[in-house]
C-alpha atoms as an extended CHARMM CRD file, in Angstrom:
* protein
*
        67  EXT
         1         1  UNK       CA             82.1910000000      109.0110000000      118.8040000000  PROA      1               0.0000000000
         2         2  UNK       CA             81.7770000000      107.4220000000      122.3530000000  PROA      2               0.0000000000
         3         3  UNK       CA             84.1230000000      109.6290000000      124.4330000000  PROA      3               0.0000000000
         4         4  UNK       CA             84.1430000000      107.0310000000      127.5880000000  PROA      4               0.0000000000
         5         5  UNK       CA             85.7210000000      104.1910000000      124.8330000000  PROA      5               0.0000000000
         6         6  UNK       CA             87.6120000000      106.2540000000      122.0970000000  PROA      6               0.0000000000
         7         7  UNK       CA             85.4880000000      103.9710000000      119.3460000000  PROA      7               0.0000000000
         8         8  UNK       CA             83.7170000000      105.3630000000      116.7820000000  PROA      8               0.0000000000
         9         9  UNK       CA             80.6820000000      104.1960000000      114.4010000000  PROA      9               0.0000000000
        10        10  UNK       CA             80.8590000000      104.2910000000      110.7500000000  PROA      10              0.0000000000
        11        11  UNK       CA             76.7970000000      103.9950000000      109.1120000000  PROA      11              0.0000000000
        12        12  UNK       CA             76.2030000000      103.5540000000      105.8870000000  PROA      12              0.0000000000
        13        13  UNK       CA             73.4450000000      105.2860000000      104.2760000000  PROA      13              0.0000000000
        14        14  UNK       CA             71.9600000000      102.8600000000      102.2500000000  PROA      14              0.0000000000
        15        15  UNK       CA             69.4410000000      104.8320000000       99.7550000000  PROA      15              0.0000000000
        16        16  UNK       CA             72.5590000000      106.6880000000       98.8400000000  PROA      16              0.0000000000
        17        17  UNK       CA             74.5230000000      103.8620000000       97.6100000000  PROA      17              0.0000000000
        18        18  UNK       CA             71.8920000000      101.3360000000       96.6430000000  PROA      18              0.0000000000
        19        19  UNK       CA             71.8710000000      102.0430000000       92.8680000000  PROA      19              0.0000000000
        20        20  UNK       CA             75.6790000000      100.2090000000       93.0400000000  PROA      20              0.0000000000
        21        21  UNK       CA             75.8620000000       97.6290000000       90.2770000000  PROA      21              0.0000000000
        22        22  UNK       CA             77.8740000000       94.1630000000       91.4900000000  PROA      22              0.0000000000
        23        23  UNK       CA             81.5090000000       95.0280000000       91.8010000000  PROA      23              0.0000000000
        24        24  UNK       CA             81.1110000000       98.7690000000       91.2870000000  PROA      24              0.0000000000
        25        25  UNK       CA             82.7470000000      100.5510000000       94.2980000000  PROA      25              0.0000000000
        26        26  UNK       CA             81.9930000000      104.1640000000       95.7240000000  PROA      26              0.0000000000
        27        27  UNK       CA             84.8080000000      105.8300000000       98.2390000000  PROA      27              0.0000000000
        28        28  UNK       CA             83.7730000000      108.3040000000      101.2690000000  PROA      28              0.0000000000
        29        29  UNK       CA             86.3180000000      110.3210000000      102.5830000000  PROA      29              0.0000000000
        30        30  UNK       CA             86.0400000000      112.0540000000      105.8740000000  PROA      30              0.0000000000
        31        31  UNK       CA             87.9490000000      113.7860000000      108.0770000000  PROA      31              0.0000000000
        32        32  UNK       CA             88.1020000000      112.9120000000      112.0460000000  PROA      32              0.0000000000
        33        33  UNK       CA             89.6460000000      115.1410000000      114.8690000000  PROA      33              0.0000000000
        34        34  UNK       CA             89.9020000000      113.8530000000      118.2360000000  PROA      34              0.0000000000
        35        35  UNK       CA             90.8850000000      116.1260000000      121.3040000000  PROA      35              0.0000000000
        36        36  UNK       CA             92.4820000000      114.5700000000      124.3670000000  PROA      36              0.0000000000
        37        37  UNK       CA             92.1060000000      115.9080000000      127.8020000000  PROA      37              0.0000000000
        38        38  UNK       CA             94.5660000000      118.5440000000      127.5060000000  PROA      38              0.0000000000
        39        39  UNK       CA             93.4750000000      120.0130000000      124.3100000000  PROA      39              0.0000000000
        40        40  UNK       CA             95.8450000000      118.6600000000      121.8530000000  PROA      40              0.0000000000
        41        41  UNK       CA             94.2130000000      117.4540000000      118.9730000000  PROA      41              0.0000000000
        42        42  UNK       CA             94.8700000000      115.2700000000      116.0040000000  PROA      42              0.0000000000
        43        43  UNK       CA             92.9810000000      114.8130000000      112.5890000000  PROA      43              0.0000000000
        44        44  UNK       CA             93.3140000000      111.9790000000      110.4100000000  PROA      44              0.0000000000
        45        45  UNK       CA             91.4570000000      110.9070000000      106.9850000000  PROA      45              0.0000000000
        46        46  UNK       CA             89.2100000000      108.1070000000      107.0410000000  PROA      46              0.0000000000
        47        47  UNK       CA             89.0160000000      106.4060000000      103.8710000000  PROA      47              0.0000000000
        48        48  UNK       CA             85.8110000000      104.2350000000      103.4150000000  PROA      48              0.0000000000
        49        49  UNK       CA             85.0950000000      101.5400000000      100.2890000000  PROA      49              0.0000000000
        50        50  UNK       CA             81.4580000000      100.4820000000       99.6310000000  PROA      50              0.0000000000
        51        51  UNK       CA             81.6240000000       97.8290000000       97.3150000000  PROA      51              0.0000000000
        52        52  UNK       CA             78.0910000000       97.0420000000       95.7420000000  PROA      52              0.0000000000
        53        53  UNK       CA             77.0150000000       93.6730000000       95.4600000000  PROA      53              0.0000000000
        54        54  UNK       CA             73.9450000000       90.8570000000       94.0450000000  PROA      54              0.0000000000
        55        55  UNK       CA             70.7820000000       92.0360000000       95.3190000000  PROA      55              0.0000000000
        56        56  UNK       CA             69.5400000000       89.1690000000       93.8010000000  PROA      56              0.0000000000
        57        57  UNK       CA             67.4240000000       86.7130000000       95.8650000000  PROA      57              0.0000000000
        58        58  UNK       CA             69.2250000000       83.6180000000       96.6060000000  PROA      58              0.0000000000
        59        59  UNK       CA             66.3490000000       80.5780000000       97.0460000000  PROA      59              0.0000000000
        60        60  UNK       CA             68.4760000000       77.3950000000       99.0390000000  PROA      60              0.0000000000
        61        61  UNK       CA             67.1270000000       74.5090000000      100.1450000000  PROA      61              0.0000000000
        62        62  UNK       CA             68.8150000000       71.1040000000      101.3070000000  PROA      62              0.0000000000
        63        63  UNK       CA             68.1160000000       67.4830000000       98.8800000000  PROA      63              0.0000000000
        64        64  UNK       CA             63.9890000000       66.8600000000       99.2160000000  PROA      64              0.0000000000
        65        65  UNK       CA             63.3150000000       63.0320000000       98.8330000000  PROA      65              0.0000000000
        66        66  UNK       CA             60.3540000000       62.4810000000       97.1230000000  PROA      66              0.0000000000
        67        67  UNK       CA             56.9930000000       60.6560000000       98.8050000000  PROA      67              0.0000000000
């Protein structure tokens, strides 16, 4: 968490969800407490859905006219 901005950065590791077949979706569920500067603090659940997707190579290319 960046204390100056409030915002916070979510990384996802990717060895750990890599094996995720197309459409097949794995939740993380975390718990995040911030403190203000007078000490009160609040804690909220953080819900995050990975959703895995075609590893497949795509090959595009745009009309080739032939010479």
């Amino acid at each position: 968490m960046n204390a100056s901005s409030g915002t916070w950065t979510y990384t996802l590791d990717n060895t750990a969800h890599q094996a995720l077949a197309e459409g097949e979706h794995h939740t993380e569920t975390m718990l995040v407490t911030v403190t203000d500067e007078n000490g009160a603090k609040v804690t909220q659940q953080v819900t995050i859905d990975v959703e895995g997707t075609n590893d497949r190579p795509k090959i595009t290319s745009h009309a080739q006219k032939a010479q």
